[in-house]
C-alpha positions as CSV (number, residue, x, y, z in Angstrom):
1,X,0.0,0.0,0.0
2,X,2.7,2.4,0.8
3,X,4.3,2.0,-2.4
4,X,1.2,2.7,-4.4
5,X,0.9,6.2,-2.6
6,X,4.5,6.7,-3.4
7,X,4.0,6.5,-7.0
8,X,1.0,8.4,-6.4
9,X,3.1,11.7,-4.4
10,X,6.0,11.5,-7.3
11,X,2.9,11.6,-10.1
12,X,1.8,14.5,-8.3
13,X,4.7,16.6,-7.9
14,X,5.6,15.4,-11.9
15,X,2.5,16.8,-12.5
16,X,2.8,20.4,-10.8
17,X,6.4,20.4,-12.2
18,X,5.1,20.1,-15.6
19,X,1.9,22.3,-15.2
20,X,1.5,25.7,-16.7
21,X,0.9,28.6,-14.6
22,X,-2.9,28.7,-15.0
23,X,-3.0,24.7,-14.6
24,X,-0.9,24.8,-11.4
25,X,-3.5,28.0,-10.1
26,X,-6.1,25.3,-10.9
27,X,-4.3,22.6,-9.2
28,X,-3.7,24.7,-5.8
29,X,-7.6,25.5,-5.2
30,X,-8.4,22.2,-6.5
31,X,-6.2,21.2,-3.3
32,X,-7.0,23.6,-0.7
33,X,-10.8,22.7,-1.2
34,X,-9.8,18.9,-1.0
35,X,-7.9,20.1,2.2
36,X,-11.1,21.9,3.9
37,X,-13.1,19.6,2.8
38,X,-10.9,16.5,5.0
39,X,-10.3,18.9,7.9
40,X,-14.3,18.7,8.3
41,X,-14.7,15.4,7.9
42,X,-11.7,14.4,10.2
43,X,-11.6,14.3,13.9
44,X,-9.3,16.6,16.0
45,X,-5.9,15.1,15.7
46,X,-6.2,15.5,11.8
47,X,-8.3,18.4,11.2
48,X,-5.3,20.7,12.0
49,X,-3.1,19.2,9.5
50,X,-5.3,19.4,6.8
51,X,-6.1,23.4,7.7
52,X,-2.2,24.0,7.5
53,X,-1.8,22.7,4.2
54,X,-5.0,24.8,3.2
55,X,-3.4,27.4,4.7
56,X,0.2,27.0,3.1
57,X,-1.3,26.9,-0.6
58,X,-3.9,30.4,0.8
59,X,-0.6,31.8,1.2
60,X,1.1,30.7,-1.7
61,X,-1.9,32.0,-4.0
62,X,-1.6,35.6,-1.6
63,X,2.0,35.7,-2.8
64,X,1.3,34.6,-6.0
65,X,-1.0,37.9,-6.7
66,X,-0.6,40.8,-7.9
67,X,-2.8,43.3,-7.1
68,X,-2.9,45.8,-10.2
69,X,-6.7,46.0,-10.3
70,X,-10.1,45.4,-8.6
71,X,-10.5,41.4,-9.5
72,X,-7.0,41.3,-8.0
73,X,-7.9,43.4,-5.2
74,X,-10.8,41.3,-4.4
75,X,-9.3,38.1,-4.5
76,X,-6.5,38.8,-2.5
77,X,-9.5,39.8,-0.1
78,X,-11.3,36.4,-0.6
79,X,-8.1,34.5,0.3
80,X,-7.7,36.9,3.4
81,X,-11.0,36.2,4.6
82,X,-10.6,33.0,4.2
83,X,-6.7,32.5,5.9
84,X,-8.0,34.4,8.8
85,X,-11.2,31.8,9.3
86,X,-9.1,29.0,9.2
87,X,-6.1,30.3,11.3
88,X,-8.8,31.8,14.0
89,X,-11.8,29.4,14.1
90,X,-12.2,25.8,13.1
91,X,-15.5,25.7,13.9
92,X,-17.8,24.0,11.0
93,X,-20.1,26.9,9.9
94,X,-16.9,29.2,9.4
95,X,-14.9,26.0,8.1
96,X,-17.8,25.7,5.3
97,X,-17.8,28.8,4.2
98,X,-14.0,29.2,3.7
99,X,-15.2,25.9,1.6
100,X,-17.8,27.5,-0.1
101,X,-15.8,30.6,-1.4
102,X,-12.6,28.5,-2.1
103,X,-15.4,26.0,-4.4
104,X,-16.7,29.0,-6.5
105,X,-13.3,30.6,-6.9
106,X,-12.0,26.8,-8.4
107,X,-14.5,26.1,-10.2
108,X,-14.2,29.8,-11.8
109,X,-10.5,29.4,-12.9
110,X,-11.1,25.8,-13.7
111,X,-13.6,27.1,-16.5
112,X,-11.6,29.7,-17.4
113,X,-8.9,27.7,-18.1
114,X,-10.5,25.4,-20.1
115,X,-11.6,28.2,-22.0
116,X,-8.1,28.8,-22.8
Protein backbone atom coordinates (compact mmCIF):
# COMPACT_ATOMS: atom_id res chain seq x y z
CA UNK A 1 0.00 0.00 0.00
CA UNK A 2 2.70 2.39 0.83
CA UNK A 3 4.26 1.96 -2.41
CA UNK A 4 1.23 2.66 -4.42
CA UNK A 5 0.88 6.17 -2.55
CA UNK A 6 4.51 6.67 -3.36
CA UNK A 7 3.95 6.51 -6.99
CA UNK A 8 1.03 8.45 -6.41
CA UNK A 9 3.12 11.68 -4.36
CA UNK A 10 5.98 11.51 -7.34
CA UNK A 11 2.93 11.63 -10.09
CA UNK A 12 1.80 14.52 -8.25
CA UNK A 13 4.68 16.57 -7.85
CA UNK A 14 5.62 15.45 -11.93
CA UNK A 15 2.46 16.80 -12.49
CA UNK A 16 2.83 20.45 -10.77
CA UNK A 17 6.39 20.40 -12.17
CA UNK A 18 5.07 20.12 -15.64
CA UNK A 19 1.91 22.33 -15.20
CA UNK A 20 1.54 25.67 -16.68
CA UNK A 21 0.87 28.59 -14.58
CA UNK A 22 -2.87 28.75 -15.03
CA UNK A 23 -3.03 24.72 -14.63
CA UNK A 24 -0.90 24.76 -11.42
CA UNK A 25 -3.48 28.02 -10.07
CA UNK A 26 -6.14 25.34 -10.86
CA UNK A 27 -4.27 22.57 -9.22
CA UNK A 28 -3.72 24.71 -5.79
CA UNK A 29 -7.64 25.50 -5.23
CA UNK A 30 -8.36 22.16 -6.50
CA UNK A 31 -6.22 21.17 -3.30
CA UNK A 32 -6.97 23.60 -0.67
CA UNK A 33 -10.80 22.66 -1.23
CA UNK A 34 -9.77 18.94 -1.03
CA UNK A 35 -7.88 20.14 2.22
CA UNK A 36 -11.06 21.94 3.89
CA UNK A 37 -13.12 19.57 2.78
CA UNK A 38 -10.92 16.49 5.00
CA UNK A 39 -10.33 18.94 7.95
CA UNK A 40 -14.26 18.66 8.28
CA UNK A 41 -14.73 15.37 7.91
CA UNK A 42 -11.66 14.37 10.16
CA UNK A 43 -11.60 14.33 13.91
CA UNK A 44 -9.26 16.65 16.04
CA UNK A 45 -5.86 15.08 15.70
CA UNK A 46 -6.21 15.46 11.75
CA UNK A 47 -8.32 18.37 11.21
CA UNK A 48 -5.25 20.70 11.96
CA UNK A 49 -3.08 19.20 9.51
CA UNK A 50 -5.34 19.42 6.79
CA UNK A 51 -6.12 23.42 7.67
CA UNK A 52 -2.17 24.03 7.50
CA UNK A 53 -1.81 22.73 4.23
CA UNK A 54 -4.97 24.83 3.25
CA UNK A 55 -3.42 27.36 4.74
CA UNK A 56 0.20 26.97 3.07
CA UNK A 57 -1.27 26.90 -0.63
CA UNK A 58 -3.94 30.43 0.76
CA UNK A 59 -0.62 31.77 1.20
CA UNK A 60 1.06 30.74 -1.74
CA UNK A 61 -1.87 32.02 -4.05
CA UNK A 62 -1.62 35.63 -1.59
CA UNK A 63 1.99 35.69 -2.80
CA UNK A 64 1.30 34.64 -5.97
CA UNK A 65 -1.01 37.88 -6.69
CA UNK A 66 -0.59 40.78 -7.93
CA UNK A 67 -2.81 43.30 -7.07
CA UNK A 68 -2.92 45.78 -10.16
CA UNK A 69 -6.74 46.01 -10.30
CA UNK A 70 -10.05 45.37 -8.62
CA UNK A 71 -10.53 41.44 -9.48
CA UNK A 72 -6.97 41.25 -7.98
CA UNK A 73 -7.88 43.42 -5.21
CA UNK A 74 -10.84 41.25 -4.43
CA UNK A 75 -9.34 38.10 -4.52
CA UNK A 76 -6.55 38.83 -2.46
CA UNK A 77 -9.46 39.77 -0.07
CA UNK A 78 -11.35 36.39 -0.65
CA UNK A 79 -8.12 34.49 0.26
CA UNK A 80 -7.65 36.87 3.35
CA UNK A 81 -11.03 36.21 4.61
CA UNK A 82 -10.57 33.00 4.20
CA UNK A 83 -6.72 32.50 5.85
CA UNK A 84 -7.98 34.42 8.83
CA UNK A 85 -11.20 31.78 9.26
CA UNK A 86 -9.14 28.99 9.16
CA UNK A 87 -6.11 30.31 11.26
CA UNK A 88 -8.79 31.78 14.00
CA UNK A 89 -11.76 29.38 14.12
CA UNK A 90 -12.16 25.77 13.07
CA UNK A 91 -15.54 25.74 13.85
CA UNK A 92 -17.76 24.03 11.05
CA UNK A 93 -20.14 26.87 9.93
CA UNK A 94 -16.86 29.16 9.41
CA UNK A 95 -14.89 26.01 8.12
CA UNK A 96 -17.81 25.68 5.35
CA UNK A 97 -17.75 28.83 4.19
CA UNK A 98 -14.01 29.17 3.68
CA UNK A 99 -15.24 25.89 1.59
CA UNK A 100 -17.84 27.53 -0.10
CA UNK A 101 -15.79 30.59 -1.37
CA UNK A 102 -12.59 28.46 -2.12
CA UNK A 103 -15.37 26.00 -4.37
CA UNK A 104 -16.73 28.98 -6.47
CA UNK A 105 -13.26 30.60 -6.92
CA UNK A 106 -11.95 26.82 -8.39
CA UNK A 107 -14.50 26.10 -10.24
CA UNK A 108 -14.23 29.80 -11.82
CA UNK A 109 -10.50 29.37 -12.85
CA UNK A 110 -11.14 25.78 -13.73
CA UNK A 111 -13.63 27.15 -16.54
CA UNK A 112 -11.56 29.73 -17.36
CA UNK A 113 -8.89 27.72 -18.06
CA UNK A 114 -10.54 25.42 -20.09
CA UNK A 115 -11.65 28.16 -22.01
CA UNK A 116 -8.14 28.82 -22.77
Amino acid sequence: MSTVRGYLKTYEQMQIRSSSSSRLICILHEKCVNFISRSICSGLPLQRNFIDRALNILATLEQALKVEDDISDGLFCLYDYCYSVLDENNSIEKLNAALMILTQLRDTFNSLYKKQ
